[in-house]
Each structure stands twice: as C-alpha cells, then as structure tokens.
N, CA, C and O of each residue as an XYZ file, in Angstrom:
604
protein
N      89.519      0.287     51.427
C      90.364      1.447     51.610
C      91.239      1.230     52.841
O      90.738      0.909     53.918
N      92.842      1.447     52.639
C      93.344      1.104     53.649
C      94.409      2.444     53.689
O      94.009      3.428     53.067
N      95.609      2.546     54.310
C      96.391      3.385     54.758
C      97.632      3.384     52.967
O      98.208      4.356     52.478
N      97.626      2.175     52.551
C      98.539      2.430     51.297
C      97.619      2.689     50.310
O      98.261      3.119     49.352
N      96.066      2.638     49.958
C      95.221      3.188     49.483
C      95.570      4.935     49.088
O      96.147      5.586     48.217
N      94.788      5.153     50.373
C      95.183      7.063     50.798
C      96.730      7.643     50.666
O      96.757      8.853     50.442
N      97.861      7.077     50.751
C      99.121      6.898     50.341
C      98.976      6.938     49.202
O      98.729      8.136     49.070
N      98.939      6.532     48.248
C      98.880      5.905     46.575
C      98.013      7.477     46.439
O      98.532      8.583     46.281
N      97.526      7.367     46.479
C      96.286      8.632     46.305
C      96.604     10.255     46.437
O      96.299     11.145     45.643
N      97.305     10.348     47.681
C      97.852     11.808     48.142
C      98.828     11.961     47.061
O      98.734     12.918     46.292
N      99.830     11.020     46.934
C     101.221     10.987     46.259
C     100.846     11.049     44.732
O     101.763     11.068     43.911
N      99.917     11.071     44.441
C      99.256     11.078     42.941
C      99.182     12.223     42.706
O      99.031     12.356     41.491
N      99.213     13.414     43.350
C      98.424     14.500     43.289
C     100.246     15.434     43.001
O     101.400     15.142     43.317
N      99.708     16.412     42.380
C     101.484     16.716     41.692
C     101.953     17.639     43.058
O     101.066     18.179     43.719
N     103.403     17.796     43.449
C     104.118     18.149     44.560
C     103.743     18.077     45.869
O     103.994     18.913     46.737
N     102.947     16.743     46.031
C     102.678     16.002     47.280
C     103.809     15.230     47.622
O     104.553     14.509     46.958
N     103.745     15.693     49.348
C     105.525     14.740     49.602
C     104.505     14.086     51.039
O     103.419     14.549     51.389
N     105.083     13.163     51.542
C     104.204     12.776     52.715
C     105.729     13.173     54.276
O     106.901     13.548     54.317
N     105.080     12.928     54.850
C     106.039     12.676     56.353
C     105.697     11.950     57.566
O     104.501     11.780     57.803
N     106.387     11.592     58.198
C     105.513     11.564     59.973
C     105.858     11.918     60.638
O     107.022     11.719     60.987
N     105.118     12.597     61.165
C     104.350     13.831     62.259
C     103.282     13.278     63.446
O     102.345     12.482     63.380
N     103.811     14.006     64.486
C     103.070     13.624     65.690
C     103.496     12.436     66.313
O     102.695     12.275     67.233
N     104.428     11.379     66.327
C     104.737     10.430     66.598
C     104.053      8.993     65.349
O     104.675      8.132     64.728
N     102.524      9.313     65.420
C     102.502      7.399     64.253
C     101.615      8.265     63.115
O     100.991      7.553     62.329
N     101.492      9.670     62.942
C     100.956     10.030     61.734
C     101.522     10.052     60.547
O     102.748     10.152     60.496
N     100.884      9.978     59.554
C     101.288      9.929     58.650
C     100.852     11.609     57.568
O      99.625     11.709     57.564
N     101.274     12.368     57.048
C     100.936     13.729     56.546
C     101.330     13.698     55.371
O     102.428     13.251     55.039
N     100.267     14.288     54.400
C     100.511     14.863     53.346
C     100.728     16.574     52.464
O      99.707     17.155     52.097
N     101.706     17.026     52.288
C     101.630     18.387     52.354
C     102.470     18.599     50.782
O     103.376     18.045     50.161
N     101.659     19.609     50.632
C     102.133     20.122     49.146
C     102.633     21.825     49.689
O     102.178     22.544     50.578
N     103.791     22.036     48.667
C     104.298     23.676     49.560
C     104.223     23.759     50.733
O     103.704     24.767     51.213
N     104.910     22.322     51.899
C     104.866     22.666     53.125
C     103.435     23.156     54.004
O     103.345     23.626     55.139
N     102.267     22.807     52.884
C     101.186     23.113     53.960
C     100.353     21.449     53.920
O     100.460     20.584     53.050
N      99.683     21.429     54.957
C      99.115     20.019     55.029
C      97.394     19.943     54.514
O      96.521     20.767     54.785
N      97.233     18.451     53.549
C      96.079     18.633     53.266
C      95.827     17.500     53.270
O      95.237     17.011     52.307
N      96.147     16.841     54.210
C      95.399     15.107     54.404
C      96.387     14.719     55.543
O      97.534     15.166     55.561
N      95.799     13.683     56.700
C      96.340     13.433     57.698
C      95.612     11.965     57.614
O      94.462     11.848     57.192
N      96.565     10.633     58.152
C      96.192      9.691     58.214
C      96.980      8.762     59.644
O      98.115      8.981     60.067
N      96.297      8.029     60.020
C      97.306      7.460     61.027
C      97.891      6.050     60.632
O      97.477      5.476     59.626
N      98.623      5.637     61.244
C      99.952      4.656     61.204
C      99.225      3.203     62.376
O      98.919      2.040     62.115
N      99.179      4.078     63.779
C      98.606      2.972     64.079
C      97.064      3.248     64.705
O      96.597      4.387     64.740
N      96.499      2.337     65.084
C      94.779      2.449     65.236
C      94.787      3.673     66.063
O      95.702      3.962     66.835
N      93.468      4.547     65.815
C      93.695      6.008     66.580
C      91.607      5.952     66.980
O      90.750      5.083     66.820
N      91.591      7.150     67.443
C      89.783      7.016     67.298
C      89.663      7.383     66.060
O      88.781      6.735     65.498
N      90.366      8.433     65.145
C      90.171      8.945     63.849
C      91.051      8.159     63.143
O      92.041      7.643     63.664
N      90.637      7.995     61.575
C      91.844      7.359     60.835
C      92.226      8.490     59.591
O      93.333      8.768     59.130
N      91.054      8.957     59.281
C      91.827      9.950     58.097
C      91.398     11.374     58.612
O      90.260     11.448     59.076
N      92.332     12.760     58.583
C      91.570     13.911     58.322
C      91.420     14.808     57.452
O      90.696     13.868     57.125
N      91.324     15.830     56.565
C      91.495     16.455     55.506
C      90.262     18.178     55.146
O      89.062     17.957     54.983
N      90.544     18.997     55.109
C      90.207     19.932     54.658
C      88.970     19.911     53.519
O      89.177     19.371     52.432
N      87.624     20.551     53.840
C      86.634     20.403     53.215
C      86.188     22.028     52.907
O      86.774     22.956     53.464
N      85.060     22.238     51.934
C      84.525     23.341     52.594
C      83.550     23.789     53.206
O      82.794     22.858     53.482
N      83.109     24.933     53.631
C      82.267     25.455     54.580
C      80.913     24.894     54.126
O      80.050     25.273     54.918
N      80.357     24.061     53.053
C      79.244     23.667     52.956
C      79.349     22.350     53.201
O      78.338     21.771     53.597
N      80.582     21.605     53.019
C      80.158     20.243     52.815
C      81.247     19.927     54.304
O      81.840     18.852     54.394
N      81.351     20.760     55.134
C      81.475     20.516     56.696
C      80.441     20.403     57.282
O      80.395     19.654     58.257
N      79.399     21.057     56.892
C      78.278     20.989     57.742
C      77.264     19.784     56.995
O      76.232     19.264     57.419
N      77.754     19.649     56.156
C      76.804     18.407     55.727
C      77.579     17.257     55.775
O      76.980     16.188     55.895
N      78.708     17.259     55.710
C      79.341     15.644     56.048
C      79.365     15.539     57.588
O      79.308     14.385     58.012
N      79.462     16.827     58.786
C      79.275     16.146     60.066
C      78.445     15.760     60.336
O      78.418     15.063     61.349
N      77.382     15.974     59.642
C      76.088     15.477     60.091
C      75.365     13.956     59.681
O      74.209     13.575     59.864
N      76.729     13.145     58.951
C      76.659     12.106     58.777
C      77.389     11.300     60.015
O      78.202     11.832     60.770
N      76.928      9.815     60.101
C      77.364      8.721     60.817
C      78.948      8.777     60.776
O      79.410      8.970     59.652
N      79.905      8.632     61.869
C      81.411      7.881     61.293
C      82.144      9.490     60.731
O      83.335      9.398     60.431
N      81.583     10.730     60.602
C      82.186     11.292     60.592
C      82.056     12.576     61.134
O      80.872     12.911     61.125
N      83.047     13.716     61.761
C      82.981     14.332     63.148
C      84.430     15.609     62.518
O      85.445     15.540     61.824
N      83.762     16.533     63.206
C      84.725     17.851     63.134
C      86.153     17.496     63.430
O      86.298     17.345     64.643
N      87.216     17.318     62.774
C      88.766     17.420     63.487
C      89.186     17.749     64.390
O      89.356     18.957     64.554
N      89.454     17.058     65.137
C      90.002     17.858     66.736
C      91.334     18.500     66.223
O      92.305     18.020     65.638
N      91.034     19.722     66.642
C      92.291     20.808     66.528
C      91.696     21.688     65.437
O      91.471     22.898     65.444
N      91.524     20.872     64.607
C      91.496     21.508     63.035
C      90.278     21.874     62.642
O      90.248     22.624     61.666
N      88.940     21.461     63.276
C      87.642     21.768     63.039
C      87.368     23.485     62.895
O      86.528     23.797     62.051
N      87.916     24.418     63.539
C      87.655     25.618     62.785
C      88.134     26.008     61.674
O      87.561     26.989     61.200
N      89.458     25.352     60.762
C      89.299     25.594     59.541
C      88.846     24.895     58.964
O      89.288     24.721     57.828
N      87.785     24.163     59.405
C      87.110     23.530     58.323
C      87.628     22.125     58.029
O      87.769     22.098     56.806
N      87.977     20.962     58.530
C      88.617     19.789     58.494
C      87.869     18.773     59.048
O      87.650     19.005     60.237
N      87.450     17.864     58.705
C      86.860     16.503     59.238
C      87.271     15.495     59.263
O      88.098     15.300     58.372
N      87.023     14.401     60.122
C      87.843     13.517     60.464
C      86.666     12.150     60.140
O      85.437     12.101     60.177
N      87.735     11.131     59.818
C      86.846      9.865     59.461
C      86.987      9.007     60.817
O      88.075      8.991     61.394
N      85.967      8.348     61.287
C      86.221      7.918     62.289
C      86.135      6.185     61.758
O      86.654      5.285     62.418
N      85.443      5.969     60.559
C      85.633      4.358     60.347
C      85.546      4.429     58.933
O      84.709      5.175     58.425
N      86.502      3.571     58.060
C      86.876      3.624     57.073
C      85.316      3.042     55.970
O      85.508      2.566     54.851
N      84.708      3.113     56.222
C      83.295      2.920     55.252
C      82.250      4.347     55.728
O      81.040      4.369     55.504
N      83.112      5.622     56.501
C      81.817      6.498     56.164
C      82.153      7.163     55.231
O      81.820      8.338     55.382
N      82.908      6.868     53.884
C      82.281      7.686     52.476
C      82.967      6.314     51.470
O      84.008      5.685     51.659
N      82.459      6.242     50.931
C      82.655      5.284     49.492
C      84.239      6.053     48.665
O      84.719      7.179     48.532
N      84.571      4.698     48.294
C      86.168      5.269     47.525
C      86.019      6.103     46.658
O      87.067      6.727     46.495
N      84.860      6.574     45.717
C      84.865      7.609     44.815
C      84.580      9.081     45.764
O      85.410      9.991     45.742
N      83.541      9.155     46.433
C      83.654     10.388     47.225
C      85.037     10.720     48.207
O      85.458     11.808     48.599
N      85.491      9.519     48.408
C      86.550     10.069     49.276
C      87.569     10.567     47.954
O      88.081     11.686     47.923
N      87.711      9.804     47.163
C      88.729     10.313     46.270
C      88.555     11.963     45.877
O      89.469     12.787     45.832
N      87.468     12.141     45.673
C      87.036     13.405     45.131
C      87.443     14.610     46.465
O      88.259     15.517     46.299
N      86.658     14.364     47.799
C      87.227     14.618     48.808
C      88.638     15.189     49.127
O      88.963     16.301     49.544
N      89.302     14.208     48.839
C      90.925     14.452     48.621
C      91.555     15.408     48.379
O      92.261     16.246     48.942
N      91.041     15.050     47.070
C      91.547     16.112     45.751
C      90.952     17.520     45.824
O      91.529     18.369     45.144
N      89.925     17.890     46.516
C      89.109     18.797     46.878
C      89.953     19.851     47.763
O      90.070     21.058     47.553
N      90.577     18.994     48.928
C      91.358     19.331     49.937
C      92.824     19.972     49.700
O      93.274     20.951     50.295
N      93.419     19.270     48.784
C      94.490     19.390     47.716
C      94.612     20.517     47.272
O      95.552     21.253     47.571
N      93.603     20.847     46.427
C      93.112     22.170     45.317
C      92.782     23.025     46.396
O      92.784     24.199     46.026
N      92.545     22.900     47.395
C      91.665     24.165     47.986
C      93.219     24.421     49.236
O      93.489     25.487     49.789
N      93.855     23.343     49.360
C      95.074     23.811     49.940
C      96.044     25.153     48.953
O      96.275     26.354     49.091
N      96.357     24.138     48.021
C      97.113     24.969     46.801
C      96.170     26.598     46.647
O      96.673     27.717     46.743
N      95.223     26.386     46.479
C      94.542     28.104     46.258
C      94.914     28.942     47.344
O      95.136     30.115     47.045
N      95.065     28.521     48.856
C      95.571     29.214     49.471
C      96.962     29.815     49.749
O      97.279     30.629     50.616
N      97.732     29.205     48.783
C      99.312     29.874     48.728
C      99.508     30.578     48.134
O      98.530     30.964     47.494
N     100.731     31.239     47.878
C     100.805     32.897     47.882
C     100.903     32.266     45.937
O     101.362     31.203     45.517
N     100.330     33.326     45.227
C     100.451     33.571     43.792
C     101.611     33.103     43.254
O     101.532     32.463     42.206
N     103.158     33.377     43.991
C     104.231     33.009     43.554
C     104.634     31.902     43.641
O     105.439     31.543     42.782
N     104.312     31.134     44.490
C     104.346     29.432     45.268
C     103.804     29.194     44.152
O     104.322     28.525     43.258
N     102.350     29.901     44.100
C     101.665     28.512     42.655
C     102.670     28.470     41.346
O     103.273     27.618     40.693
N     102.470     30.037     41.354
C     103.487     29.938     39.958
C     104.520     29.270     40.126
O     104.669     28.937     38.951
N     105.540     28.702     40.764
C     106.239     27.841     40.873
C     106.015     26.729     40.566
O     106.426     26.124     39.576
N     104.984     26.183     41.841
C     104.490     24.531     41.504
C     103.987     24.469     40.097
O     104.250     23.562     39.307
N     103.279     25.458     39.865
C     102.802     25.388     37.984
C     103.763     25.105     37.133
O     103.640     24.358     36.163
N     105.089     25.890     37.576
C     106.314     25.366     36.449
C     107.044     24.311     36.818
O     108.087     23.813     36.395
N     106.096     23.992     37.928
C     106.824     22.577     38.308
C     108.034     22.286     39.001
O     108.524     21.157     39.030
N     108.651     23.545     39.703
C     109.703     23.455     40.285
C     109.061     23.473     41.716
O     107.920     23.924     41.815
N     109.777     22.970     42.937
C     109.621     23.382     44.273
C     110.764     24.455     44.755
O     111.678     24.976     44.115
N     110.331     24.599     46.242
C     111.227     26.004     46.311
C     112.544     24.894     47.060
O     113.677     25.173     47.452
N     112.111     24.140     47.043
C     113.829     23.434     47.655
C     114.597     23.065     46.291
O     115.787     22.781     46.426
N     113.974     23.031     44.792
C     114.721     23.351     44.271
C     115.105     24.660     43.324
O     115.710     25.057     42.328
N     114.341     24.971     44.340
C     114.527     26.740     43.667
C     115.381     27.260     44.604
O     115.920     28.306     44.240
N     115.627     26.930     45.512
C     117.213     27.413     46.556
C     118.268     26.904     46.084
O     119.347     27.497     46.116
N     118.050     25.368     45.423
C     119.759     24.762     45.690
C     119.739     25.213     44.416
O     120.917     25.029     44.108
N     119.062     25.813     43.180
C     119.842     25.594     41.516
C     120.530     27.292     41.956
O     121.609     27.798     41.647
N     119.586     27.737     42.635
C     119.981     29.513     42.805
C     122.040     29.154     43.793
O     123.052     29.709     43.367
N     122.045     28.193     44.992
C     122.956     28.177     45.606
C     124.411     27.629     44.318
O     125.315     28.452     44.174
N     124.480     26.559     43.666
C     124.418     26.193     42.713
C     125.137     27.169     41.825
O     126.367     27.135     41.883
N     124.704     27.831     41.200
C     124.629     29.184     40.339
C     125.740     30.176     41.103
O     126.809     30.439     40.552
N     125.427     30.651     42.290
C     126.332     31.029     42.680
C     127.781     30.939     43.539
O     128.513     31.760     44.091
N     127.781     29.278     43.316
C     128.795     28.954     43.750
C     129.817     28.835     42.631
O     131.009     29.091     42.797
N     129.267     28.421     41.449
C     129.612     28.087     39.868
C     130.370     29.536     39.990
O     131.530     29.732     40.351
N     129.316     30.562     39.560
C     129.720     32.274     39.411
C     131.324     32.422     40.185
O     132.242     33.017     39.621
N     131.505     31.637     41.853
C     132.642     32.061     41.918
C     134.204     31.447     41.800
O     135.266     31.848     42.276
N     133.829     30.169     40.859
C     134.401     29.384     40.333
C     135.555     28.238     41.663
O     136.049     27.149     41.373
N     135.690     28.985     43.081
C     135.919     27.692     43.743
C     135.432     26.746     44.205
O     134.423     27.072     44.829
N     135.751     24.965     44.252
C     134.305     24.631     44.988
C     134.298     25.261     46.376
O     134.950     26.258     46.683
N     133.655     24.712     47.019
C     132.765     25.612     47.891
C     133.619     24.904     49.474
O     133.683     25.603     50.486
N     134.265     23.323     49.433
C     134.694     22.827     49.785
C     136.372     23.125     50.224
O     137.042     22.717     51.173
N     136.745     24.177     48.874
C     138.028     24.397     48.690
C     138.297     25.988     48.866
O     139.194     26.578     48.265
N     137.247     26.698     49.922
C     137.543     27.759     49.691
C     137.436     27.898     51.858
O     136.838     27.244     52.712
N     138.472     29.224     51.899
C     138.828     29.515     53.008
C     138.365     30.324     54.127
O     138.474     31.550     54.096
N     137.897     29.755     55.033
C     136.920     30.235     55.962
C     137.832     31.515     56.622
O     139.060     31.524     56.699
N     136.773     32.755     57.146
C     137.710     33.837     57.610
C     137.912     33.519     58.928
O     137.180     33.285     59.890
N     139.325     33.581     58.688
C     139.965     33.590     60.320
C     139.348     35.321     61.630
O     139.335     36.542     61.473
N     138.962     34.370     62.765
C     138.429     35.327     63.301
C     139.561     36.289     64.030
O     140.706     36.051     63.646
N     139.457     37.131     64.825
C     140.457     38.169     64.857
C     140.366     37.964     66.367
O     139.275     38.229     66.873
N     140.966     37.701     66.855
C     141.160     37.685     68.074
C     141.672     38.635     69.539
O     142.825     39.065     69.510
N     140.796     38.948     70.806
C     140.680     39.942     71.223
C     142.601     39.771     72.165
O     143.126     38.778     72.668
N     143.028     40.963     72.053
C     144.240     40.902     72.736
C     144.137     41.805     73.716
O     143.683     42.912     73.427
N     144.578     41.486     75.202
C     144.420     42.205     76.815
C     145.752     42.832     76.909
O     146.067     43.463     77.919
C-alpha cells in the first residue's frame, strides 16, 4: 500500500475530487467535505480518515494506530505505519469513511450527487441558462457606467 494505492482508491468512490492542502497533503473530499487525508511527504502519520464511534475505540487500541491530531473528536484515526491494517480492511475502512461522510450532508446535496450532478455544475448549467435567456453573450454586453459625484 502506497500513496497512488489510497489515490486509486478515494478517486474510485463516485464525486471524489482530491487536492493539496496544508502544504504536502494530499485530501480527499466529496461535496467539499473531507473523508481521507494522506501525506505527500514522510510525516509521523501517513493516512487519516473518519471511523465510527465503535471502531475508534477499538482500532486505537491497536499497534501503529492513534486518534487524529485535530480530528480525534470527530472520530478520525490516523495510521502511523502503513501495515497497521491489511489492504482489505483498509479498503473497507475507506469506503466506510466515504458513506458516513456523504450521510452527513444536507438531503439536497445527496439528492444531487444521487443524480449525479455536482453543485459546481449545478451553478454553471443554471449561469448558462440564464445567460442563453438573455440572448447577449455575456462578453458583449455593457457594463453600467457609474454616475459620478459632481462638487
């Protein structure tokens, strides 16, 4: 398991976009919220990700892995060496984090991502639409001259 591993993996998962954040992190966030954190270059932690309230208290209490700094009150753990969970639990892990991100967004977000649109393109088809509606481009139309104060 390496860093294009967990890459390959996040990006699998439907309206996962990644970024970097913090200077050498690497983030995965679906609807702008984050549900997997990995680093870029050697850190004390290498992966972090969102668990729940049962299997926080039972995965810290394993070897190699430790509450998230920052993030440990909602519930987030951090891997400190890439062999404390086997590639199928981490995968599951993941995806765990993923799903339990997505449940926390608002009803209408999901319904979105469900139809498969994001809201960045649910702004530009709406901007789009109403630029069409006023038939100039948008390029070719005339900014209001401001009115200027006279003494």
């Amino acid at each position: 398991m390496n860093v294009d591993w967990i890459r390959d993996l996040c990006l699998s998962f439907p309206h996962t976009t990644e970024q970097i954040q913090w200077g050498d992190d690497l983030v995965f966030k679906v609807a702008g919220k984050i549900h997997a954190i990995t680093v870029l270059e050697p850190a004390k932690t290498w992966l972090c990700f969102k668990v729940s309230p049962e299997k926080f208290s039972e995965l810290t209490e394993r070897p190699g892995i430790i509450p998230a700094p920052y993030l440990a009150r909602a519930k987030w753990v951090a891997l400190l060496t890439k062999d404390a969970l086997s590639p199928d639990e981490l995968r599951s892990l993941l995806r765990d984090s993923y799903d339990m991100v997505v449940a926390k967004l608002p009803r209408k977000r999901r319904e979105a991502l469900a139809r498969g649109k994001s809201r960045a393109q649910r702004k530009s088809a709406t901007k789009a639409a109403a630029r069409k509606s006023l038939g100039t481009p948008r390029h070719k139309r005339k900014k209001p001259s401001r009115l200027r104060k006279s003494s």
